[in-house]
N, C-alpha and C positions, 0 to 999 in steps of 0.2 A: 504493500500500500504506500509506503512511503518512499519507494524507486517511481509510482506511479507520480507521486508528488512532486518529486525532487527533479522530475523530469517534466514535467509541465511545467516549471519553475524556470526551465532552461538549463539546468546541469547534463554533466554528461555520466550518466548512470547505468554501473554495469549488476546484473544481479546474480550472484550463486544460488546455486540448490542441491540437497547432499544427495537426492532421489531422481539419478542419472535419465531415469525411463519417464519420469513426472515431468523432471527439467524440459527437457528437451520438446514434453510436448506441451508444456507451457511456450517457449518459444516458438515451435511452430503456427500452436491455433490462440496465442496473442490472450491468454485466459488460462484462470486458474480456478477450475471451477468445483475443486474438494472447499475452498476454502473462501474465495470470493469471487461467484458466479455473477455478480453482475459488473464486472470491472473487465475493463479493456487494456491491457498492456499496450504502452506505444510502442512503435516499431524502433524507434532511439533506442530502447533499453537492451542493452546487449543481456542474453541471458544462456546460459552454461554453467556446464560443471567442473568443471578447471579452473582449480583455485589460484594457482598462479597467473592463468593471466588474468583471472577478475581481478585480483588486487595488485597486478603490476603498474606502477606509477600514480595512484591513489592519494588523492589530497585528504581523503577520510574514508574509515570504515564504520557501517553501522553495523552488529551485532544484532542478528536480533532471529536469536535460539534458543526455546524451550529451556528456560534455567536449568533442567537436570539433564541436559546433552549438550551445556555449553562447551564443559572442560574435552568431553570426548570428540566433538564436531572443529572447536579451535586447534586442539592439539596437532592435527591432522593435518592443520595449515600455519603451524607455528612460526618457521622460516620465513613464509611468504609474508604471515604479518610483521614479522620483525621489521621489517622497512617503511612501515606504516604511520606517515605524521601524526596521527590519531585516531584510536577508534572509540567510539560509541556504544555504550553497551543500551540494547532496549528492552533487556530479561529485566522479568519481574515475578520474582522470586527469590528463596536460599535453596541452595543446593543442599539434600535432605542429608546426604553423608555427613557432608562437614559443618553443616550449619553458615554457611560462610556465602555472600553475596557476590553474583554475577562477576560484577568489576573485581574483586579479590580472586576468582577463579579465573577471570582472563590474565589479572598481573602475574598469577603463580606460572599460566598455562607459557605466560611470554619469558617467563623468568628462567623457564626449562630451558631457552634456547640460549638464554648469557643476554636477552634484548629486556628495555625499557623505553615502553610507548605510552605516549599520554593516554590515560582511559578516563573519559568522560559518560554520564549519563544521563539518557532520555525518557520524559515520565511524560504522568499526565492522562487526561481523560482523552482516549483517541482510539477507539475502536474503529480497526483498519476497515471494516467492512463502507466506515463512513466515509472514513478518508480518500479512500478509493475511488470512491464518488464524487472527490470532489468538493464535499461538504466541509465549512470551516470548524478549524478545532483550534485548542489554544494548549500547549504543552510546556515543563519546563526543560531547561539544560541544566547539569549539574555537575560544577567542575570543581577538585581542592584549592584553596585559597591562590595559593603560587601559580595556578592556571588562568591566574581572571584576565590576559589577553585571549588566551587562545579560546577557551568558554565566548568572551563577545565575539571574536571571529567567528565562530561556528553560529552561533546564534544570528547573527547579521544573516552566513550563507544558507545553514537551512532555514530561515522565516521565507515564507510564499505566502502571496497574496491570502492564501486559505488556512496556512499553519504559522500560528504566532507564538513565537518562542520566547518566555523566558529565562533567565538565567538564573542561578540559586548555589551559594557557596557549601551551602552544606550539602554535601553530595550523600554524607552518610545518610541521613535524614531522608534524602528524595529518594534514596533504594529503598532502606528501610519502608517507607510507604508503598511503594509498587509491591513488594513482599504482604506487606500485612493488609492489606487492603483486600486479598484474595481472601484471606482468610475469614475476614468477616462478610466480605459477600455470599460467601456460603454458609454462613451464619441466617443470612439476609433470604435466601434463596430457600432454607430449610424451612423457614416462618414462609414463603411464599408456600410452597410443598402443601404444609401442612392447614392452609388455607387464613392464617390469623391474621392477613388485611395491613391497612397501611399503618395504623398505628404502629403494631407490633415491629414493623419495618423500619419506620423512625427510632425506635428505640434502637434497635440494634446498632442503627450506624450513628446515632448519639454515644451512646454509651461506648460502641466500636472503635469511634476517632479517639474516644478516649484513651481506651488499651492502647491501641496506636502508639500515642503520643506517648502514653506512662512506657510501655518496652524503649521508643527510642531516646529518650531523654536518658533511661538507664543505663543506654551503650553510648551516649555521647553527642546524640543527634538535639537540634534546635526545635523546640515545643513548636515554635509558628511554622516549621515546616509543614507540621501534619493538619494545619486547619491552612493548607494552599492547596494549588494544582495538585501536587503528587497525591498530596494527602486525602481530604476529604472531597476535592474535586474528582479525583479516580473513584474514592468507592461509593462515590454517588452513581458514575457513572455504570460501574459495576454491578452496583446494585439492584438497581433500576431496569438497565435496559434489558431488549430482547438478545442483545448482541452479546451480555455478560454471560460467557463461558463459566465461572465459576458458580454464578449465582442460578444458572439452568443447573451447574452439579448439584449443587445444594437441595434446587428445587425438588428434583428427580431422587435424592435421598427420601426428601421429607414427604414425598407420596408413594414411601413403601419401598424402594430399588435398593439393591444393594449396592456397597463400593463396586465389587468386580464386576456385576453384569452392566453398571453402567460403563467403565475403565474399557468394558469388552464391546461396545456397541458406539462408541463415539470416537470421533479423528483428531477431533479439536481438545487442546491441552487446558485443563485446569489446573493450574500453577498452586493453588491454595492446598491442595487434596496431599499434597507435598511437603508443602512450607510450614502447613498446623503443625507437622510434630517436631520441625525443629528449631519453632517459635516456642512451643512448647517445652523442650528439655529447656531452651536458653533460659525462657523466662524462669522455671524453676531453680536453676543455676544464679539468676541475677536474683530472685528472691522476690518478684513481684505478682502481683495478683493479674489473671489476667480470665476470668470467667467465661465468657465467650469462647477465646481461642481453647480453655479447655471443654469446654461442652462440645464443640465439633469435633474437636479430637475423638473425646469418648464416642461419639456416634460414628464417625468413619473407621476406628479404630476396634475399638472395645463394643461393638455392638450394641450401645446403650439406643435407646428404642426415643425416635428425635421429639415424641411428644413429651417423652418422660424426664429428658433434658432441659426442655424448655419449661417443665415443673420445678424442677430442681433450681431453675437460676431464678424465679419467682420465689422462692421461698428463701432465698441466701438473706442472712443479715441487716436490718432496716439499716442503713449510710447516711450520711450528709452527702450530696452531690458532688462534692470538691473533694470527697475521699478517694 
């Protein structure tokens, strides 16, 4: 979606695919139609499976692979990224092994080769399906402090008439949100499932940004990140639409399905079904409460039955609201 953008924009835009028989015949018939049937590929967009020359002579890479087949999909093209002015990570997720975020799994994956490349990150409420179309969105960039030239550069080149980018020094922050924000969409999606309306949905993603905010502040990240784009402007997004992948997972729990028969009948990755548990050990580790994140665990995980969860967090301890 965002080769579709960046080329409408006038860039010259090459795109990889790991699925040599898929590539290729996205290339040929100009469409990609497992995953956005109604989108036209321009004819500018080179598209292939050879890593080397997609990223021979590239003024930036965007990233943008299923958090838990980052490390195995980059590794494979380690070398070729090594020469890379910068890349872009657009995973949003933790990688469930190690707990460890996108851009920390690309620096390891670059580090294996003896290279260091700038790695910045792209968030934000922006369901490709939309983008694709054409339609305007507004996302951030997120680069460490020591990067705030090259963070504006990028920011200047990727904004298009349709995608307005901002920038945000706390990069920890803006991952951290693209992560957690799955998490409770499927929270969000469980309460749709099981029919309890909008109310009940407001809460989740009230009380949600909250947890949010309480894990990232624990690891380091800025509290007003998680009430921005990355933050509550994604799991609004998430949570709400029809396009939200995690919150259809969620949905499809909470009227009855199990993890694997859903896991076994869908193409499209919900990043959350992943990240809950190792949101979860973290949070136990940082020592903070985080309700939500554990009621979805136990219901993907431990088989707890989503109506009897969502009992359970109605009867937890009366609070003050700033607790």
């Amino acid at each position: 979606a965002l080769a579709v953008v960046l080329c409408r924009a006038g860039h010259e835009v090459r795109l990889w695919g790991h699925d040599p028989t898929y590539t290729e015949e996205i290339a040929r018939t100009r469409r990609n139609p497992r995953y956005l049937p109604g989108a036209i590929l321009p004819d500018a967009i080179a598209v292939g499976h050879d890593a080397a020359r997609a990223l021979h002579g590239t003024e930036v890479v965007l990233a943008a692979v299923p958090t838990q087949h980052v490390r195995t999909t980059l590794s494979g093209m380690a070398a070729d990224l090594a020469g890379s002015p910068a890349i872009v990570s657009l995973s949003k997720g933790l990688e469930q092994a190690s707990g460890k975020r996108p851009s920390q799994v690309i620096g390891e994956v670059l580090s294996a080769v003896g290279a260091r490349v700038p790695i910045l990150v792209l968030s934000g409420p922006s369901h490709a399906e939309e983008l694709a179309l054409g339609l305007p969105a507004t996302v951030v960039l997120a680069g460490e402090t020591e990067q705030e030239k090259l963070t504006a550069a990028l920011q200047a080149s990727l904004s298009t008439p349709e995608l307005r980018v901002y920038r945000n020094a706390d990069m920890l922050g803006v991952e951290l949100c693209g992560a957690l924000k799955n998490v409770m969409a499927l929270a969000a999606g469980i309460a749709d499932g099981l029919g309890f309306g909008d109310n009940a949905k407001a809460a989740v993603l009230a009380r949600g940004v909250v947890e949010m905010a309480r894990f990232g502040v624990a690891e380091g990240a800025r509290r007003d990140t998680f009430y921005g784009l990355a933050g509550v402007g994604d799991l609004a997004v998430t949570a709400f639409s029809r396009h939200g992948r995690n919150r259809a997972f969620g949905e499809r729990i909470g009227r009855g399905e199990s993890v694997d028969s859903i896991l076994a009948t869908t193409r499209k990755v919900a990043e959350g079904v992943w990240t809950a548990s190792a949101v979860r050990q973290r949070a136990a580790r940082l020592g903070i409460e985080m309700p939500l994140c554990e009621a979805v665990c136990r219901v993907l995980y431990e088989g707890m039955p989503p109506r009897a969860a969502v009992t359970e967090l109605m009867a937890r301890d009366y609070k003050d609201e700033a607790h």
